[in-house]
C-alpha positions as CSV (number, residue, x, y, z in Angstrom):
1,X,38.3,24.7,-12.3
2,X,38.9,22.3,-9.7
3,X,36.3,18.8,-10.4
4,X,34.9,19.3,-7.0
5,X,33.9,22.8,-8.3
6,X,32.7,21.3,-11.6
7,X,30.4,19.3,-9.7
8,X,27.2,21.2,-9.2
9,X,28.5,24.6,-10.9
10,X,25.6,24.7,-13.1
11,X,23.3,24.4,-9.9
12,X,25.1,27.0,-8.1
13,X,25.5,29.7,-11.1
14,X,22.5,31.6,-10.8
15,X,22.2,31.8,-6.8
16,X,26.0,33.1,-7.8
17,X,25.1,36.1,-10.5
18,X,22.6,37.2,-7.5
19,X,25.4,38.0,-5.1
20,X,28.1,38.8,-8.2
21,X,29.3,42.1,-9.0
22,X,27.9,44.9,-10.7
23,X,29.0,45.5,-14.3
24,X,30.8,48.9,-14.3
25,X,28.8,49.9,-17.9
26,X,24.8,50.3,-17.9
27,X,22.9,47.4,-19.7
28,X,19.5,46.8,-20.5
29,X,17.8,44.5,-18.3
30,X,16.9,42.2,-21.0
31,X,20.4,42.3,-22.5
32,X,22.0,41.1,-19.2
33,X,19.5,38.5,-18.5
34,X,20.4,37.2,-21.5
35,X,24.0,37.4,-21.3
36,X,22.9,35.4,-17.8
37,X,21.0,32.7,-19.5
38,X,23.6,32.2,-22.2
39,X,26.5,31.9,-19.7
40,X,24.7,29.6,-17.3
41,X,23.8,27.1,-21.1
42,X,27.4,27.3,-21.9
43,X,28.8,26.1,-18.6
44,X,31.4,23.0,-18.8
45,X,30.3,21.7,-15.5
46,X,28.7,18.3,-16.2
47,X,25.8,17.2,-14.3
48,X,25.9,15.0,-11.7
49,X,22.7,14.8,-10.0
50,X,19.6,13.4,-12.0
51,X,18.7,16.5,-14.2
52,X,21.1,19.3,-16.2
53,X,19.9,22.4,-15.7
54,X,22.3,24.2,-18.0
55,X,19.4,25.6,-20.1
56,X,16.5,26.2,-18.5
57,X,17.3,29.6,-18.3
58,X,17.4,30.4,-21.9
59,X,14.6,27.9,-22.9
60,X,12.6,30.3,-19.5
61,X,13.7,34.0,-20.9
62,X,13.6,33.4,-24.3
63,X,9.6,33.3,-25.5
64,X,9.5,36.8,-23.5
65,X,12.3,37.8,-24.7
66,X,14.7,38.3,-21.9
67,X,11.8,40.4,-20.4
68,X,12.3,40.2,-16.2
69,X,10.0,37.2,-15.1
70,X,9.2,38.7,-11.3
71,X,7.1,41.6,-9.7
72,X,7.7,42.5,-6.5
73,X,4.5,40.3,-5.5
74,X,5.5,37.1,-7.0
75,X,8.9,37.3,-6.2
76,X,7.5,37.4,-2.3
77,X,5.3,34.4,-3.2
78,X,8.5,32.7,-4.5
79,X,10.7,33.3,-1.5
80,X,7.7,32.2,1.2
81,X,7.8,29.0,-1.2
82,X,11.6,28.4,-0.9
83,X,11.9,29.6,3.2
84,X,9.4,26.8,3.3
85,X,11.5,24.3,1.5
86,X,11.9,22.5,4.8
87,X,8.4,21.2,4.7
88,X,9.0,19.1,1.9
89,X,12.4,18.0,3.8
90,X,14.7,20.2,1.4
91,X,17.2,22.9,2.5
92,X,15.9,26.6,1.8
93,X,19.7,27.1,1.6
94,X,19.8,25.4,-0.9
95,X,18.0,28.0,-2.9
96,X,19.9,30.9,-1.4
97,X,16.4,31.6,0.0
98,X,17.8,34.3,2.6
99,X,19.7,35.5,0.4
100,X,17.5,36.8,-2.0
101,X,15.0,37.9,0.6
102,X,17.3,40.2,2.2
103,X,17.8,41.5,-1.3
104,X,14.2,41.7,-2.0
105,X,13.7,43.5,1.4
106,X,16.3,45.9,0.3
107,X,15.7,47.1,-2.5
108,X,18.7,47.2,-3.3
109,X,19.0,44.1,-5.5
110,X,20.6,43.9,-9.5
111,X,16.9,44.0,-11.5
112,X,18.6,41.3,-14.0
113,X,20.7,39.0,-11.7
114,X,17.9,39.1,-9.1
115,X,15.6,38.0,-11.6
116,X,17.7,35.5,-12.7
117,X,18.4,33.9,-9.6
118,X,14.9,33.7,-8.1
119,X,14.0,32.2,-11.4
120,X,16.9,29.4,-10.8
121,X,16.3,29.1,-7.7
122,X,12.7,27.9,-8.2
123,X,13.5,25.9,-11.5
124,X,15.7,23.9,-9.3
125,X,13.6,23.7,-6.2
126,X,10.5,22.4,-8.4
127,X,13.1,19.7,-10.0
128,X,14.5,18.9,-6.7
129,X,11.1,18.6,-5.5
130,X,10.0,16.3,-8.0
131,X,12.8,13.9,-8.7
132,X,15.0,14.7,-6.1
133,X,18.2,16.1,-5.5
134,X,21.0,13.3,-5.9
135,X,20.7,10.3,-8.4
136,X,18.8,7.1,-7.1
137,X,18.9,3.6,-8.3
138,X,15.8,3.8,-9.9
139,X,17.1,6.2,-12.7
140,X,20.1,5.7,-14.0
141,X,19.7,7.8,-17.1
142,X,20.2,11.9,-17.1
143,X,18.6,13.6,-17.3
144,X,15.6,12.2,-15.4
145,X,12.7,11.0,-17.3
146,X,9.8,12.0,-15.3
147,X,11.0,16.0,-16.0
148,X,9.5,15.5,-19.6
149,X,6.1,15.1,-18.3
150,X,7.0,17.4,-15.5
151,X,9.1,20.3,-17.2
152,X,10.2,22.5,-14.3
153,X,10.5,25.4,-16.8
154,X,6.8,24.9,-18.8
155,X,5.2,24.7,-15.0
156,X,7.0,28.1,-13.8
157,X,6.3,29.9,-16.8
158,X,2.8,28.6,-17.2
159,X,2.3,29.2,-13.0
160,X,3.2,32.7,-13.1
161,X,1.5,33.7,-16.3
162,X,-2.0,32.4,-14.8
163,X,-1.6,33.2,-11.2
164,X,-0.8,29.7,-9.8
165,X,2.3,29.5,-8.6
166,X,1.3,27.0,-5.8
167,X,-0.6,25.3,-8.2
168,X,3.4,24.3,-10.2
169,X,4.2,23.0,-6.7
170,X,1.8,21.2,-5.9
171,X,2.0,19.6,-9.3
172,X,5.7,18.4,-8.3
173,X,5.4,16.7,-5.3
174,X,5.3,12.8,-5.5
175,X,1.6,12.1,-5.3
176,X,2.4,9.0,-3.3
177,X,0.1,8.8,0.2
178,X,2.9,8.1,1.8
179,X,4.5,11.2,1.0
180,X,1.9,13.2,3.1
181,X,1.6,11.2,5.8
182,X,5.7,11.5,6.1
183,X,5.4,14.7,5.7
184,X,2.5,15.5,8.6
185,X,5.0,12.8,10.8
186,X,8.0,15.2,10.3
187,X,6.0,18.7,11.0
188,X,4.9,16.7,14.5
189,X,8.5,15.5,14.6
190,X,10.1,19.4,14.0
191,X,7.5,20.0,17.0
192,X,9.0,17.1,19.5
193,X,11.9,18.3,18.5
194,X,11.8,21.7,20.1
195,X,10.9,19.9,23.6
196,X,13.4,19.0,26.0
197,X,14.3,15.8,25.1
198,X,16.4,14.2,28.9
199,X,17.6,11.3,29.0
200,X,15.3,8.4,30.4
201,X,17.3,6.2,33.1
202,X,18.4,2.7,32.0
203,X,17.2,0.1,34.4
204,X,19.8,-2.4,35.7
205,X,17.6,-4.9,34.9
206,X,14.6,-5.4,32.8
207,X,11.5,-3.9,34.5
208,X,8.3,-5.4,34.3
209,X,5.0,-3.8,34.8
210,X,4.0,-3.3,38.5
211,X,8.1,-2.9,39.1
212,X,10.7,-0.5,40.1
213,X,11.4,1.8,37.3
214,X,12.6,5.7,38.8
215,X,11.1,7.9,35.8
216,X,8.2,6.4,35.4
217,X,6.4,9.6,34.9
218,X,8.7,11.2,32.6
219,X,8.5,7.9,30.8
220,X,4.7,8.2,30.9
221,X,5.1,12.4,29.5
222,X,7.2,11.1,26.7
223,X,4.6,7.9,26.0
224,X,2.0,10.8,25.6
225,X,4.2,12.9,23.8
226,X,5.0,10.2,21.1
227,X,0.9,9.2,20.8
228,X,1.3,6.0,22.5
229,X,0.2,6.5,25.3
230,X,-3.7,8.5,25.5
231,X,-3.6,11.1,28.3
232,X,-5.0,10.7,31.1
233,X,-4.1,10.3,35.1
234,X,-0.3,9.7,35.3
235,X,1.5,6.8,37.3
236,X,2.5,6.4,40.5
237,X,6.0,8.3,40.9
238,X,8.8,5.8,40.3
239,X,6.3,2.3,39.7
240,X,6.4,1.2,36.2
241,X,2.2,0.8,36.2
242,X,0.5,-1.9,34.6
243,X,-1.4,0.5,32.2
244,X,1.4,1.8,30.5
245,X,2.5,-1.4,29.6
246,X,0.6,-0.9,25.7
247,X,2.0,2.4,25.5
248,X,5.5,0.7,25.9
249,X,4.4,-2.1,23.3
250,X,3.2,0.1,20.8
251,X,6.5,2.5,21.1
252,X,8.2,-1.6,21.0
253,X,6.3,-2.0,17.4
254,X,6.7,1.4,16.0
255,X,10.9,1.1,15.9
256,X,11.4,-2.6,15.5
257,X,11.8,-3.9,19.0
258,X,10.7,-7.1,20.7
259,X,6.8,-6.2,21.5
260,X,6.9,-7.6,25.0
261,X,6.1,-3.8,27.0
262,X,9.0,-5.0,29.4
263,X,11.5,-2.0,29.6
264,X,15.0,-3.3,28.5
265,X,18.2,-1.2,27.3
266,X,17.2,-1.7,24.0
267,X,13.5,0.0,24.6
268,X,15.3,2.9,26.6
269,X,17.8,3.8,23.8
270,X,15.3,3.9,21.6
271,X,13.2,6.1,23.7
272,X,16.4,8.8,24.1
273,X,16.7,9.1,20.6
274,X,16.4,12.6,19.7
275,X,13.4,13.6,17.3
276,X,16.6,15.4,16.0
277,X,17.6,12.2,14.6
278,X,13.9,10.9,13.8
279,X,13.2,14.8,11.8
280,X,16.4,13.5,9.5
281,X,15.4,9.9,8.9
282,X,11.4,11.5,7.9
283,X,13.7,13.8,5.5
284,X,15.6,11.2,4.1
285,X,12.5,9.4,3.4
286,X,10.9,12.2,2.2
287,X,14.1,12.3,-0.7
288,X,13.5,8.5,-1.6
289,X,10.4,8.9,-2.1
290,X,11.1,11.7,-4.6
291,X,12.7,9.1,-6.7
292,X,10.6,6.4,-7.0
293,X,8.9,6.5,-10.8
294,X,5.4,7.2,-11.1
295,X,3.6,4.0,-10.7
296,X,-0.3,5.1,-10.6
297,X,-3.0,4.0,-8.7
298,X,-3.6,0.3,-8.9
299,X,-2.5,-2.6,-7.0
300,X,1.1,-1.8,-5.4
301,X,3.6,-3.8,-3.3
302,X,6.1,-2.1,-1.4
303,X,8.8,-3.9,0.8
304,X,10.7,-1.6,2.9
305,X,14.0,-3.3,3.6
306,X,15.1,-1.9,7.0
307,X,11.7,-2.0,8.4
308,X,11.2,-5.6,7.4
309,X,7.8,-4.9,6.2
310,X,5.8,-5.5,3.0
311,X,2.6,-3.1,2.1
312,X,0.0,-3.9,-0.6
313,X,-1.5,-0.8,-1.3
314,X,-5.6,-1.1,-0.7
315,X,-7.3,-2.3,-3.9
316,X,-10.7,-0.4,-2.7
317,X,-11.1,2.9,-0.8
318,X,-12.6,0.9,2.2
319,X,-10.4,-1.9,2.6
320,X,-6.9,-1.4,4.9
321,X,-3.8,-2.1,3.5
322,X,-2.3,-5.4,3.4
323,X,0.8,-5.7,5.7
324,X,3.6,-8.6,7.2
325,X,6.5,-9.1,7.9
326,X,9.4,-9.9,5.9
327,X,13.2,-11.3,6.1
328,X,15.6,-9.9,3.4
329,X,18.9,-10.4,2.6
330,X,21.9,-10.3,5.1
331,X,23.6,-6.7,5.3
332,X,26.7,-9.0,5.9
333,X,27.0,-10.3,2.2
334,X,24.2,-10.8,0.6
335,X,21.4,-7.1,0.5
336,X,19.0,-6.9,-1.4
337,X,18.9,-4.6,-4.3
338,X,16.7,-1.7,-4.9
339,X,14.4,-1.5,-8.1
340,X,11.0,-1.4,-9.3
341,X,10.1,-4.8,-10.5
342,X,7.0,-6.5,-12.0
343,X,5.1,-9.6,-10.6
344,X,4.0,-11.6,-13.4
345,X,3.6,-14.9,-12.1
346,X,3.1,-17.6,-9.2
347,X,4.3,-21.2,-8.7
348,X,2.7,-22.7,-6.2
349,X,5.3,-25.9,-4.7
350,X,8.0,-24.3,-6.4
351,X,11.0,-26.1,-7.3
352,X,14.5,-24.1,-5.9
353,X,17.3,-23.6,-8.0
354,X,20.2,-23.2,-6.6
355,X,21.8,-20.1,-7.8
356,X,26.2,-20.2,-8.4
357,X,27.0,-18.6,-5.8
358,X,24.7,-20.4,-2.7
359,X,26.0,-24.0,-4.5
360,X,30.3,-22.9,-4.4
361,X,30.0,-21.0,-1.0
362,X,28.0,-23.3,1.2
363,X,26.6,-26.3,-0.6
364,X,29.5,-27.8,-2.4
365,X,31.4,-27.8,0.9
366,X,28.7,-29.8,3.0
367,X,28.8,-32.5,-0.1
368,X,32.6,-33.0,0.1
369,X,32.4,-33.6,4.3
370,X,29.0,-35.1,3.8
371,X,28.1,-37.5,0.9
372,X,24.1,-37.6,1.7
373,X,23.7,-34.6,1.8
374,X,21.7,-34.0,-1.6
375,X,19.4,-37.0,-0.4
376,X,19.0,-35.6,2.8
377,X,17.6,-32.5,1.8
378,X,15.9,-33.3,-1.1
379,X,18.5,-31.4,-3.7
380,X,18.8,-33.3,-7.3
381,X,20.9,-32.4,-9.7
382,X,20.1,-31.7,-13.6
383,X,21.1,-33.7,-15.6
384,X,19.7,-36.0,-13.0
385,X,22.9,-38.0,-11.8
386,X,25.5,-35.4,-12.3
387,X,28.4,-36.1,-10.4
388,X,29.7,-33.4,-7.7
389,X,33.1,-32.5,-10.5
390,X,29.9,-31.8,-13.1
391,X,28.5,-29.2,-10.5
392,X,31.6,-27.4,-9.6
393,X,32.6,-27.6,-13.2
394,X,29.4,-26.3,-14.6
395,X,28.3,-29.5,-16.2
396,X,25.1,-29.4,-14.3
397,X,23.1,-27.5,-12.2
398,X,21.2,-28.1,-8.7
399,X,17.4,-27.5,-7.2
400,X,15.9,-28.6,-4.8
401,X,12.3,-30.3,-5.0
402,X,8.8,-28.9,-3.6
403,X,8.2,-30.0,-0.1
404,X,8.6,-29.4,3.5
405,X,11.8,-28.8,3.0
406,X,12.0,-26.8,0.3
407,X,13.7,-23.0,0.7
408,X,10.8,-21.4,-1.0
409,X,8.0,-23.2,0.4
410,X,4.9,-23.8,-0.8
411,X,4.8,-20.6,-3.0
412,X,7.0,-18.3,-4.9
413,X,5.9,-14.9,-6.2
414,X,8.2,-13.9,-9.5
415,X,9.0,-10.8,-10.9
416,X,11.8,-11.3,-13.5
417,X,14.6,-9.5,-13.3
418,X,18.2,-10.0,-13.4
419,X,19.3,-10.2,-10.2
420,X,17.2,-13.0,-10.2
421,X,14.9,-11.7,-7.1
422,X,11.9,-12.9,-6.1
423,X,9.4,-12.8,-2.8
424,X,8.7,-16.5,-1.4
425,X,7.5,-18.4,1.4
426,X,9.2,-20.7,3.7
427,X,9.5,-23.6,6.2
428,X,11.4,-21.5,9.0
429,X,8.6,-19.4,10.7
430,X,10.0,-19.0,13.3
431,X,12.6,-16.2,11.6
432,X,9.9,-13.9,12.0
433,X,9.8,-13.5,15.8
434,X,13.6,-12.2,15.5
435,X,13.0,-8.1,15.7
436,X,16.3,-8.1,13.2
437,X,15.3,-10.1,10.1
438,X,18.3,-9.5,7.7
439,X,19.3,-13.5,7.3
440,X,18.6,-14.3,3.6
441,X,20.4,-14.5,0.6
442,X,18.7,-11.6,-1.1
443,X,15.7,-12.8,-1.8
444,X,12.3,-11.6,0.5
445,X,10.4,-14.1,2.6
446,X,7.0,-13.2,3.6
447,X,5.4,-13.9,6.8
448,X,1.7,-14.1,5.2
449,X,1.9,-16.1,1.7
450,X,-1.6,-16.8,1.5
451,X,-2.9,-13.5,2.0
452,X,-0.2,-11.8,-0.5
453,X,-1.5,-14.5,-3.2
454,X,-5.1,-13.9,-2.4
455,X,-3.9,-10.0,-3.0
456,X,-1.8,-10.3,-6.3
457,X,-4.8,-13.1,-8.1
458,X,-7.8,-11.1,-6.5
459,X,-9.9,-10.4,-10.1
460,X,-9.3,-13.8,-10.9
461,X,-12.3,-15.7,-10.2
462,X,-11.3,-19.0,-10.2
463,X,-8.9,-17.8,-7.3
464,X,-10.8,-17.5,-4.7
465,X,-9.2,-18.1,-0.6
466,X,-9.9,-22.1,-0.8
467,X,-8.4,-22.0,-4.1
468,X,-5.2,-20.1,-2.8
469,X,-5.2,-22.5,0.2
470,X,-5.8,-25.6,-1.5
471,X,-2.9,-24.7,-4.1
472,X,-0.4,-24.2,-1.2
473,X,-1.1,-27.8,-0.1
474,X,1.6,-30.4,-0.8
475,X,1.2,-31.2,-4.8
476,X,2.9,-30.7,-8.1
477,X,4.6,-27.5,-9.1
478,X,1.6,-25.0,-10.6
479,X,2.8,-22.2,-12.4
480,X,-0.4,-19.5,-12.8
481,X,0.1,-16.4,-14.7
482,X,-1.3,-12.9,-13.0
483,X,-4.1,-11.6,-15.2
484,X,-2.2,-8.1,-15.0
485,X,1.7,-7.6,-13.9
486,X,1.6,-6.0,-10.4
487,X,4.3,-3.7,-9.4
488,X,6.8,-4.4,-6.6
489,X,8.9,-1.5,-5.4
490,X,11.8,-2.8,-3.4
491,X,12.3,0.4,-0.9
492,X,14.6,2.1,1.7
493,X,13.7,4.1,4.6
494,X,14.6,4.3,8.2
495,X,11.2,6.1,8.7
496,X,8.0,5.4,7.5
497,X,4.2,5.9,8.3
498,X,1.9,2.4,8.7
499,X,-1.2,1.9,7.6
500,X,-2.7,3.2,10.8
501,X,-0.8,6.7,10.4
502,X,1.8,6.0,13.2
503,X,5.6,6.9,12.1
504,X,7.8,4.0,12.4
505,X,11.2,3.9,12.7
506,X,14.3,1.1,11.6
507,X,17.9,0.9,11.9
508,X,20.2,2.1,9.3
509,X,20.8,-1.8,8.6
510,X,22.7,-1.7,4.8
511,X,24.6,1.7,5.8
512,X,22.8,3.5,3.2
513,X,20.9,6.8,5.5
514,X,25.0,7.4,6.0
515,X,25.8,7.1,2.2
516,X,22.8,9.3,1.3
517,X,24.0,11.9,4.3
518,X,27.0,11.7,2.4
519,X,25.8,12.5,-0.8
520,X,23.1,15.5,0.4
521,X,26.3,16.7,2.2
522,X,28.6,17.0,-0.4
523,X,25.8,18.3,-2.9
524,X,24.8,21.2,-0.2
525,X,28.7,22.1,0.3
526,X,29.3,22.5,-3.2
527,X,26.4,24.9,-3.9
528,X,27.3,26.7,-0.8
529,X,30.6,26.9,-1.8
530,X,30.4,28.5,-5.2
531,X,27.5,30.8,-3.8
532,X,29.2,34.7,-4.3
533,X,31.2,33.4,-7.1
534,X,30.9,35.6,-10.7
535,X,30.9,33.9,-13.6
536,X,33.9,33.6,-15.5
């Protein structure tokens, strides 16, 4: 076998004994599902997605002894389940879903290899479901952890013997808020989506409100459409009316655009977008978020790369989440990793060490044309008097000392890890005006220090806001331990729902919806592919 059919064999073999061929010699049903379970363990086909599935079927059949798993009930309770599959963002094709309803429908279906492949079909759909479908940075190790404490093949058989299946479902998908409120966005998305969706005209120049603007009214329709706009009585025909100017601001604000409600090229291209598009970047979402390890239910920070925007999940049911802006790193050279890190610790007028790579690339060249320029910006090296041969040769190292003019300003919140990234503050506010805030060197600035430090040390009483704002005065470096490590989950999604409900949407700025396209692509083609193939 080829090793683009080796890759996802195992995942395709049981949609595949569905459609195969009829032995010409009688068998007990038990005997061939066994025969089944054994062929699909023995497979060669290595996995390469985040869990091997090579024996769930045996480890399934076995305790009933090969006994068929599905009534003619269930198995219609299974197949709504997987022709739903798009609700959760999955492919019901993936699951051979039509496939194996047609069969049920006709009656005409193998007893054995039906049973076989509903039952892999829904082992997989409830891994898929759970951990998603193509390896994420997060887990590196096969299989996936998190199916130990969520066995796929423990929940079916336990689901069906009691009754629940829904209730094995349920149980798999991420228990993340988010995850709901992405997926309610992309059922009102699916529904945009079967609108027509025409083009909006693009103004010659910007319009203002009280201006000129031709489809005014179908841009009020489509204001409406999208919730930003409430209805009520439209616009005059072709004026660009003063009242929907906070329609246009909060569409502006919802996909990363300048929030000035003056329509601009860049605030009409977003508006023609098709909810196509917007129902694949919710999807997308819907698969990171199937990756991300299970965290629980206490303080949270999540910093959502492409959107440029930090959440602190809500320490009590009342209060609103904690949100701000951020700047990352550059999608030039310098992104900033995924991973699920730990804040353990402030320091409050941090010192800045320059890492390797900042002092070859750009420091070490201003010092040869520029002989002040350590002084100038407050850099020292250690050993203190190093000369600049001792920093290019390694001798010494550089950092730069708290103060105005310090990268990190007044506070830096650290999570070890050892890409040595970290979330700071700093002296150039006015990056966060820019609407694209990729510019750093991998490391996260946040618009709101204060308020994330009065977040992460809340608890601690001696921490209280004129604590946290007399600590960020000018002073000595203050290093102060967090009285419990708080988790930081650095994410990606083009799509997203704030902490008001309302979907927002980000460009594709690191390349990575294309790469995970790519992946979901390749992964669908090669089930599809081996789909009607018998086992050899």
């Amino acid at each position: 076998m080829k090793p683009s059919l080796k890759i996802g064999a195992a995942l395709a073999f049981c949609a595949a004994v569905a459609l195969a061929p009829r032995p010409t010699l009688a068998q007990p049903v038990p005997a061939t599902i066994r025969s089944l379970a054994v062929q699909a363990a023995q497979s060669p086909a290595a996995p390469t997605g985040p869990y091997d599935e090579r024996g769930w079927l045996d480890r399934f059949y076995a305790p009933r002894k090969y006994a068929p798993a599905w009534t003619t009930s269930t198995a219609a309770a299974a197949l709504w389940v997987l022709r739903q599959a798009r609700v959760q963002g999955l492919d019901p094709r993936d699951y051979s879903a039509d496939t194996l309803q047609r069969q049920l429908l006709a009656g005409e279906a193998d007893t054995a290899r039906f049973d076989v492949a509903l039952t892999a079909a829904m082992l997989r759909y409830l891994a898929d479901l759970r951990v998603g479908r193509v390896r994420s940075e997060y887990h590196t190790r096969l299989p996936d952890a998190r199916l130990k404490q969520y066995d796929p093949v423990e929940r079916l058989r336990t689901g069906l013997a009691a009754g629940k299946l829904q209730a094995a479902v349920q149980a798999a998908e991420p228990q993340f808020g988010q995850y709901g409120q992405v997926r309610a966005a992309l059922a009102h998305y699916r529904e945009l989506a079967r609108q027509p969706w025409p083009a909006l005209t693009k103004p010659q120049a910007k319009v203002t409100p009280g201006g000129a603007y031709a489809d005014a009214k179908a841009l009020y329709k489509r204001l409406v459409l999208l919730g930003d706009l409430p209805p009520e009585t439209p616009p005059p025909d072709g004026i660009y009316a003063a009242r929907m100017k906070e329609g246009v601001r909060r569409f502006q604000a919802r996909h990363g655009l300048d929030e000035d409600g003056v329509l601009g090229r860049g605030t009409i291209d977003a508006l023609n977008v098709s909810p196509t598009l917007r129902v694949r970047q919710l999807e997308l979402t819907l698969e990171r978020l199937r990756w991300l390890p299970d965290i629980g239910s206490g303080p949270l920070i999540v910093v959502d790369l492409p959107a440029y925007r930090l959440w602190a999940q809500p320490r009590g049911s009342a209060e609103p989440p904690l949100e701000m802006r951020v700047v990352v790193g550059t999608s030039a050279k310098t992104e900033t990793p995924l991973f699920v890190g730990q804040m353990r610790y402030l320091e409050f007028n941090p010192y800045w060490n320059v890492p390797r790579s900042i002092l070859d690339r750009e420091i070490l060249p201003k010092l040869q044309r520029n002989p002040a320029y350590l002084k100038q910006n407050e850099l020292e090296t250690v050993p203190p008097n190093a000369s600049v041969a001792d920093l290019q040769a390694g001798r010494a190292r550089l950092r730069q000392r708290p103060g105005p003019k310090n990268s990190l300003g007044a506070i830096k919140f650290a999570m070890p890890n050892p890409m040595d990234i970290y979330l700071h503050s700093t002296p150039a506010r006015e990056l966060f005006k820019r609407s694209r805030r990729d510019l750093s060197h991998g490391c996260i600035r946040v618009e709101d220090p204060a308020a994330l430090a009065r977040y992460v040390l809340a608890g601690q009483r001696q921490w209280n806001a004129d604590a946290v704002e007399g600590a960020l005065q000018p002073g000595p470096t203050r290093h102060v331990d967090l009285a419990r490590p708080v988790p930081v989950v650095l994410f990606y999604a083009t799509a997203t729902v704030d902490g008001k409900g309302s979907p927002r949407f980000a460009a594709d700025i690191y390349g990575r919806d294309v790469m995970l396209e790519r992946e979901l692509a390749a992964r669908h083609s090669q089930l599809v592919s081996l789909v009607g193939r018998s086992p050899k």
